[in-house]
Structures are given as C-alpha cells and as structure tokens.
C-alpha positions in Angstrom: 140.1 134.3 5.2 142.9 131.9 6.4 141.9 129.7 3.2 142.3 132.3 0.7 145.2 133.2 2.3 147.0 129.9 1.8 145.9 129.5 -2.2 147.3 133.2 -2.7 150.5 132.2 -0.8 150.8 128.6 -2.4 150.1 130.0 -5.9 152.9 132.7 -5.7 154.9 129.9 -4.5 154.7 127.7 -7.4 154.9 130.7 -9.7 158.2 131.4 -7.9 159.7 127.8 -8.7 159.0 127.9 -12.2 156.9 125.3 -13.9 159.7 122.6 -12.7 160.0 123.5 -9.5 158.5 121.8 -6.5 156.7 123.7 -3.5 156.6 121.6 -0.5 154.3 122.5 2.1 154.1 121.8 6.1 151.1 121.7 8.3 149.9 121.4 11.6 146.8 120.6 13.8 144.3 123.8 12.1 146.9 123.9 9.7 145.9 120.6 8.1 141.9 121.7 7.8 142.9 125.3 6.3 145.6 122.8 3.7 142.3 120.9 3.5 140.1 123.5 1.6 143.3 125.3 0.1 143.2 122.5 -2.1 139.9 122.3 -3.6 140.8 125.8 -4.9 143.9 124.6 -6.4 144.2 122.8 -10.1 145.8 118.8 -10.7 148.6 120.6 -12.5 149.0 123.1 -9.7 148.9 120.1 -6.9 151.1 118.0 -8.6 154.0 120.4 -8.0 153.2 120.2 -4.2 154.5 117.6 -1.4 152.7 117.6 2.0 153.8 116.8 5.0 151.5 117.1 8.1 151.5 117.1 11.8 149.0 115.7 13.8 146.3 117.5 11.0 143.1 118.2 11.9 142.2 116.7 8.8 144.3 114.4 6.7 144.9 114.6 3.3 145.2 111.9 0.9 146.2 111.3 -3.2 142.8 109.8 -3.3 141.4 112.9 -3.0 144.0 115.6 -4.4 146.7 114.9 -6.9 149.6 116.0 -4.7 153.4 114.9 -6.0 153.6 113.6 -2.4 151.7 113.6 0.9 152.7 111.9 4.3 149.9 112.4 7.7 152.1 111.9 11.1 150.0 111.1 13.9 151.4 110.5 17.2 148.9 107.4 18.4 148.3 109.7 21.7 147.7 112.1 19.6 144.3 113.2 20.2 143.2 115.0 17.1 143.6 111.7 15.4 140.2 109.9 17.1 138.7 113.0 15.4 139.7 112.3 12.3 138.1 109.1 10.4 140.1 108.3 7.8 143.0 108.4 10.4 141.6 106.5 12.4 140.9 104.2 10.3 144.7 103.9 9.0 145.4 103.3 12.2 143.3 100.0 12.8 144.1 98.9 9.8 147.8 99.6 9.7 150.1 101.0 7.7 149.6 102.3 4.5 152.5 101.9 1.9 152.1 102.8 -1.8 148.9 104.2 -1.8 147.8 105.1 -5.2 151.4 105.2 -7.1 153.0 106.8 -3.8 155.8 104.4 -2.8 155.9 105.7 1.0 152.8 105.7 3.6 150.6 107.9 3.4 149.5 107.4 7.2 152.9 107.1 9.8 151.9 106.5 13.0 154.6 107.6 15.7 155.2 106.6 19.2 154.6 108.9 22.0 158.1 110.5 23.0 156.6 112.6 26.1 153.6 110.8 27.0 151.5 113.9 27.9 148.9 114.2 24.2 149.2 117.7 24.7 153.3 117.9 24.2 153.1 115.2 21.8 150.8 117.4 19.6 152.8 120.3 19.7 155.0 120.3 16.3 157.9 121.5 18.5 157.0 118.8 20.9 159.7 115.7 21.3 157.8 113.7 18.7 157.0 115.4 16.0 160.5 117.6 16.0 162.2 114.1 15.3 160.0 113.5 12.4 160.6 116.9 10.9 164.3 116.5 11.7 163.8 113.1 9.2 161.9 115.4 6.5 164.8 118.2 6.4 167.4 115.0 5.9 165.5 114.5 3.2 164.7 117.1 1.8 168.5 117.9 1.4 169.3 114.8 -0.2 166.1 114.9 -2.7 166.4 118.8 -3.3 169.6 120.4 -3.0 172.4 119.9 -5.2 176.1 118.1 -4.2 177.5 122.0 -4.8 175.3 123.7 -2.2 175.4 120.4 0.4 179.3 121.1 0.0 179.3 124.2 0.3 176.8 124.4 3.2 178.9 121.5 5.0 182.5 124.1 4.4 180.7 127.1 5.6 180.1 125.2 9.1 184.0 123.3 8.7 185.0 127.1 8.7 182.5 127.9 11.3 184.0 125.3 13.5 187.7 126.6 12.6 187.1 130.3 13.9 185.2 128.7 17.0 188.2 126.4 17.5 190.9 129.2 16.8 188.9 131.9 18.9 188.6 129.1 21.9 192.5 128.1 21.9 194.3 131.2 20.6 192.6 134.6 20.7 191.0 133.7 23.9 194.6 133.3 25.7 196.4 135.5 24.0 193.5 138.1 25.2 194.2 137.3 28.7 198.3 137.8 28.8 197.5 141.2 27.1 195.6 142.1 29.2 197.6 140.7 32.4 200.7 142.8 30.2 198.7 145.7 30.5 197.5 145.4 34.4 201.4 144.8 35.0 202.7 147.9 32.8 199.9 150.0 34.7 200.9 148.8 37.9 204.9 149.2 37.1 203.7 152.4 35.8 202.2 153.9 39.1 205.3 153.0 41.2 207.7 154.6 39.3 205.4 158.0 38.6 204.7 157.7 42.7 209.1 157.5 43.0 209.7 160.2 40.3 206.9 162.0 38.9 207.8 161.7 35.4 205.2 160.5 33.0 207.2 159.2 30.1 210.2 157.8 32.4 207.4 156.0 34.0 206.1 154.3 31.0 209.8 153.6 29.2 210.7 151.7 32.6 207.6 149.8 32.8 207.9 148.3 29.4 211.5 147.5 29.6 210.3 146.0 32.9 207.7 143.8 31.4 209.8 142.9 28.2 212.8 141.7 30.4 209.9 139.2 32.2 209.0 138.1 29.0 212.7 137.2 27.6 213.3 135.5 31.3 210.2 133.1 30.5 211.5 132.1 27.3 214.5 131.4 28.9 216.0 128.1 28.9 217.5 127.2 32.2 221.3 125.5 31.8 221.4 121.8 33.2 223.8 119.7 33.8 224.2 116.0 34.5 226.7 113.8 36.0 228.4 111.5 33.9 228.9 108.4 35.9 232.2 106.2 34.8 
C-alpha cells in the first residue's frame, strides 16, 4: 500500500513539473525500501526527472540499477541500518564512490557520528543527518531557484529583520512611556476627582499636568562657565 502510494504521489509530481521540471525526492530508514520498489514501477524517462537523496535507507539506491538524474545514500558509519545493507556496506570498505556511472558526485557519503548514540544518529532530525540536509537545501537553492526568487526571498527576511529591529528599539519604548503617561494621568486623575469631584476638571488638569512634565524634560538646563583671564 505504502508503495503504490509513493508511484501515485511521485507520478503526479512529475506531471506537476512539466516535462522539464525536476522532482527531487527525500527518504529515510523504511523510506529508502518503499523508494526502493517505487521505482521498479516507474519508467527511465519518468526516473530521469528524479534526484534522490537518502538517509540512512534501508535500502540504497543506485544509477546502476535505476536511471535516476541524481542519487546520493548518506550513512552515518554508526549507523546501524548500514551493516544491513550490502551494497553499503560494501561502499564503505571500499571507500568512496565518486562518478559512478556518469554521476560526478558519490553515490555513497559516509558521515561521521555527531551524537555518538546509532539511534540519534539515525534519526533524520538527529545532529548528523540535519547537517547534511541543511547542505542539500544550500543546494538545492543554488541549482533550482532562480537569482529573482533568491533576491527576493533574501529582501523578505532584510524586511523581516527591519520590523523586528524597529519593533525591538522603537514601538517597544515608546509602548512603555504610553503607558507610564497613562498610569500617571490615571493617578493625577484620582487626586483631583478625590479634591473636587468633577470628572472633566479632573481629566483637563491631569493632562496639562503630564504635558508640563513632558516640556520640563525636554528642557535644556542654562549653564554657565567661568572665563578665566
């Protein structure tokens, strides 16, 4: 079920992103069998529009079997599904693979431990594997998306970091003497209605009150200095 699944969503993909377009495709532990049969359902023409990139698969998957555009296999070499998968394993004794059947990358990268414990190193969230896919986003950005939308992504978060910036040194203060203002009017307010009962006196004083504080702040106080002869 989980197969057919994957071919449905994987063809509607590529139907999606015209006949040009490129689906690229991420997998993990299971993930990497379920990619595994997904593919023997799919046609050349259909693979070659795909890129793979898996995690610690429970199967790898190579351009020696399937005519992907590109595939990379990250094991972590604590990692423990990769003693369970030959080929694998067998990358790993025998090193790195680089420009395996046209592919001018490895096909196999083999990844040291960032945790220590196989079990968080597996995980796709997990130190070692997050740093990876942190490299294949970088990527993909610079292989994928245009200079327009990497320019216009990069000014959203410039004016993103503006608001943040203007929020942290201007609203935010000038929230906080409002609000002392206000505390200060309502207290100025409650003597005078306590001395003469009269609502709208009470108020008029008050803000006269707190606008004569205000001009005595801005104030300049008068110096003077000695001239010595």
């Amino acid at each position: 079920e989980d197969v057919d699944k994957l071919v449905k969503h994987l063809k509607v993909a590529l139907a999606s992103v015209g006949d040009s377009g490129v689906v690229v495709h991420i997998a993990h532990s299971q993930g990497a069998l379920i990619t595994y049969f997904a593919a023997k359902r799919l046609t050349e023409e259909e693979l070659s529009r795909i890129e793979i990139i898996s995690f610690g698969g429970g199967a790898a998957l190579t351009r020696a079997e399937f005519a992907f555009r590109r595939v990379v296999n990250y094991y972590a070499i604590n990692d423990p599904l990769l003693f369970l998968v030959p080929s694998a394993n067998k990358a790993l004794r025998s090193g790195f693979l680089v420009g395996i059947h046209g592919q001018q990358e490895p096909e196999f990268v083999f990844l040291s431990p960032r945790d220590g414990n196989p079990v968080v190193d597996h995980g796709l969230m997990g130190p070692t594997y997050m740093e990876a896919l942190r490299w294949e986003g970088r990527r993909f950005q610079s292989q994928y998306e245009s200079r327009s939308s990497r320019l216009a992504k990069t000014s959203r978060t410039s004016v993103d970091t503006f608001i943040q910036i203007l929020v942290h040194y201007f609203a935010a203060p000038i929230y906080s003497v409002v609000m002392v203002i206000f505390y200060f009017i309502t207290e100025c307010c409650e003597e005078v209605y306590l001395k003469t009962n009269d609502g709208f006196l009470a108020v008029i004083v008050s803000v006269k009150v707190v606008i004569r504080a205000i001009g005595e702040c801005f104030e300049e106080d008068e110096t003077y200095e000695r001239i010595l002869n």
